[in-house]
C-alpha positions as CSV (number, residue, x, y, z in Angstrom):
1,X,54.3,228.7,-1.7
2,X,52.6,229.5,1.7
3,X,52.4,233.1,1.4
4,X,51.0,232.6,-2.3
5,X,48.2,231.1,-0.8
6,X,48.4,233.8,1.8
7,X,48.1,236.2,-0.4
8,X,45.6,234.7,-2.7
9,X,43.8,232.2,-1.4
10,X,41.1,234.3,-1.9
11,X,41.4,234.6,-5.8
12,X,42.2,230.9,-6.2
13,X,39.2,230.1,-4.7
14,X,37.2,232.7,-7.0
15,X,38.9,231.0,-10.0
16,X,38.3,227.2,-8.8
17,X,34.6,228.5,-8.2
18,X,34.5,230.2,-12.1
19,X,35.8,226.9,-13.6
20,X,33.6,224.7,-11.8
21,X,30.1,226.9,-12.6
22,X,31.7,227.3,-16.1
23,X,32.1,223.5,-16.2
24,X,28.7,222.6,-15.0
25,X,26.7,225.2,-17.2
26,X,28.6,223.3,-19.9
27,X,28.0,220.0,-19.1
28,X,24.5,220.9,-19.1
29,X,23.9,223.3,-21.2
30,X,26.4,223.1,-24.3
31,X,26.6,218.8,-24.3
32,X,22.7,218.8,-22.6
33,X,23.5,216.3,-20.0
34,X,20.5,217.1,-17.8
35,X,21.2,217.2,-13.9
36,X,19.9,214.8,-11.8
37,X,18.7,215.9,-8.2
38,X,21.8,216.0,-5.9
39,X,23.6,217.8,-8.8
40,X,21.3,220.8,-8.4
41,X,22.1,220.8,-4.6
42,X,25.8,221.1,-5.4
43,X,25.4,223.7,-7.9
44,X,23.8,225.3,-4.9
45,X,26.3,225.4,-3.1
46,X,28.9,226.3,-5.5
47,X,27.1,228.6,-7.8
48,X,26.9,231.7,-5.1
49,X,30.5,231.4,-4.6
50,X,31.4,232.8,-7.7
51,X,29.5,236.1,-6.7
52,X,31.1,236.0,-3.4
53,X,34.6,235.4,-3.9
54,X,34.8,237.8,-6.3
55,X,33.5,240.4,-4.5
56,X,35.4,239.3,-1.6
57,X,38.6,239.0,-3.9
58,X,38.1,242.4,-5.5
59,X,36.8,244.2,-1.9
60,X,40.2,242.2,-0.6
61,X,37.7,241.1,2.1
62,X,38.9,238.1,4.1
63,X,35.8,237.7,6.3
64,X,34.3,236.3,2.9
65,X,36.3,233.2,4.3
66,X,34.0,231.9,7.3
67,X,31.0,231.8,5.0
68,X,32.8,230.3,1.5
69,X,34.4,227.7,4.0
70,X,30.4,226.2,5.2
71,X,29.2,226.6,1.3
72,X,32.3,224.4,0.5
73,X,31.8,222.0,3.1
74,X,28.2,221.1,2.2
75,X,28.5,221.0,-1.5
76,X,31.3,218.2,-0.5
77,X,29.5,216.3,1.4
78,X,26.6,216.0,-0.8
79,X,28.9,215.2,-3.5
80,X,30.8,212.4,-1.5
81,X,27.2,211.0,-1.0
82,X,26.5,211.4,-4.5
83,X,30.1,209.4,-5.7
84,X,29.4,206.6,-3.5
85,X,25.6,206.4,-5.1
86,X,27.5,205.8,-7.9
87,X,30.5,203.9,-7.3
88,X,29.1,201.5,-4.6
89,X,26.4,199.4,-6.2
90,X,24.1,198.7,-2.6
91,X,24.0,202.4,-2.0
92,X,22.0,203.7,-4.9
93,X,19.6,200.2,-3.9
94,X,19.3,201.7,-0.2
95,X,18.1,205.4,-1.8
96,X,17.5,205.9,-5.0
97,X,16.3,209.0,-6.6
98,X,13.4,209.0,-8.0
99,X,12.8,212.0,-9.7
100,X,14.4,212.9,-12.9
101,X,18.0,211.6,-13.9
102,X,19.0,208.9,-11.6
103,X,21.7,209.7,-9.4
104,X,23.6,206.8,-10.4
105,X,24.2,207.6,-13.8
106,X,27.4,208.7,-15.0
107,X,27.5,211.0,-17.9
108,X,31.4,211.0,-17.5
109,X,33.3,208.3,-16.1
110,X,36.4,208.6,-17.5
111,X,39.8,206.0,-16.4
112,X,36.3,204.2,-14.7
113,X,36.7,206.6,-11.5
114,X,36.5,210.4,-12.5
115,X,32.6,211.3,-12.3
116,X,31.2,214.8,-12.3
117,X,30.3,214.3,-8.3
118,X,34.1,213.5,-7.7
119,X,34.9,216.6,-10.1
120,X,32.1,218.7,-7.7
121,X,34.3,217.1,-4.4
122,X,37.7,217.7,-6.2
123,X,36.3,221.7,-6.6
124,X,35.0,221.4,-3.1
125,X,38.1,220.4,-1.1
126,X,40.4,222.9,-3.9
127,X,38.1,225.8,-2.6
128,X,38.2,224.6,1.2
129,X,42.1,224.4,0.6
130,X,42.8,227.9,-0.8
131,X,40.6,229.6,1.7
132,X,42.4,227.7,4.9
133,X,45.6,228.7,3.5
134,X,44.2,232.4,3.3
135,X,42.8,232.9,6.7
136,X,46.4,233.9,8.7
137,X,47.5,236.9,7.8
138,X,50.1,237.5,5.2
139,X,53.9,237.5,5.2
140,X,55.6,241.2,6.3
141,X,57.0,242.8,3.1
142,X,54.1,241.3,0.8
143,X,51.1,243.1,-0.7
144,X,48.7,241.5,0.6
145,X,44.4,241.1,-0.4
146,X,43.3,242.9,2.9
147,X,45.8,245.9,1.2
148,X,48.4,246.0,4.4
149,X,51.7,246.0,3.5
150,X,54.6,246.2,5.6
151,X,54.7,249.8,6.9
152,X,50.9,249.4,7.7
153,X,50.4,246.6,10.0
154,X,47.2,245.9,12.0
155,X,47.4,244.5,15.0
């Protein structure tokens, strides 16, 4: 399983960063739930990453990886921020927005704990996850996304 991730980290990134802009453009597009203002800063940082990793994944370019990593990062944070705005009733009292969509309303809140921030985080950490896995370099005797193989090793 580790030098799946190895190997492809890079891809399975891309793909977590497909679904999610796919996802979002169809929440707000297709079902017209409008974003409110901290879901425009993830999309932010998620949106490029779908350009990026798949360059990076068809260039098999692993330096993509210090870059995607910080996108990542930020989108999670803001989305943790934007959960608890949501979940914890004082928080959205301390700052709310005030422009647009509130940022406590849930379109979604399915099993009363799955919101589209924690659906941002979840594609967040999924993203941060494949690309940490990818950073070593793969197995011997694999193909591998930077295109060495076994007989061509690197040092």
């Amino acid at each position: 399983m580790r030098s799946f991730f190895r190997n492809y980290g890079i891809y399975m990134a891309w793909l977590v960063s497909l679904v999610a802009t796919a996802g979002s453009l169809y929440l707000s597009e297709v079902l017209h739930y409008e974003p409110c203002r901290l879901c425009w800063f993830q999309r932010i940082f998620m949106y490029p990453q779908v350009i990026l990793l798949g360059i990076a994944a068809y260039r098999q370019d692993r330096n993509i990886i210090t870059y995607s990593i910080p996108l990542s990062a930020v989108g999670a944070v803001i989305s943790v921020y934007h959960y608890a705005l949501q979940k914890v009733p004082f928080m959205s009292e301390l700052l709310p927005c005030k422009v647009g969509i509130p940022c406590n309303f849930d379109y979604i809140n399915w099993w009363g704990f799955i919101t589209i921030p924690l659906l941002a985080l979840i594609a967040a950490v999924l993203i941060i996850v494949c690309l940490w896995a990818a950073k070593d370099k793969p197995e011997h005797g694999t193909e591998s996304l930077a295109g060495e193989d076994a007989g061509q090793q690197s040092n």
